[in-house]
Phi, psi and omega in degrees: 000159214249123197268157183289115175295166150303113170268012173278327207279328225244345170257121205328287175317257200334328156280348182297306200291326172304304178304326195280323177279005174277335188261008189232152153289314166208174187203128167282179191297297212285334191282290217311341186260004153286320177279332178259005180062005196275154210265122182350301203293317192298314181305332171304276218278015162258342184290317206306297221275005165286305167330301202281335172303334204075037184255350175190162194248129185249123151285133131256141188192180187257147184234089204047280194224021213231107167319114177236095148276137197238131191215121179209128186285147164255203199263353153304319191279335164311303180313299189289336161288335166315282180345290178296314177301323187293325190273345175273344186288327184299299198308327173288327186247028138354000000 
């Protein structure tokens, strides 16, 4: 039987951002939208809606006089990229 996906999980950017903050202790705004290639305003609004699921803690803060937001999974958002990968393998492994 084929497991249910995650659908915050299931969109291509918001798993891009999940893969990359499962391998960091953190990631700012600018590394995480240089690596998904993804356009500011989109990335803003997939970090919200991972924040309001609880899958990552969005910081904002300053590094001297330059606004720096900070993105760290947390340990709901592990459990749920586990999750997903354990639903992708029923379909692979088939």
């Amino acid at each position: 039987m084929f497991k249910e996906l995650n659908p915050l999980l299931h969109s291509e950017l918001r798993l891009a951002v999940i893969s990359l903050l499962i391998s960091v202790e953190e990631a700012d705004f600018v590394y995480i939208r240089q690596q998904t290639g993804a356009t500011a305003g989109n990335l803003s609004v997939q970090l919200d809606k991972l924040a309001k699921a609880g899958y990552i803690v969005v910081t904002k803060t300053f590094k001297g006089k330059m606004p720096c937001t900070l993105c760290k999974i947390t340990p709901q958002g592990i459990d749920a990229f586990e999750e997903y990968v354990e639903a992708l393998k029923s379909y692979i492994m088939k």
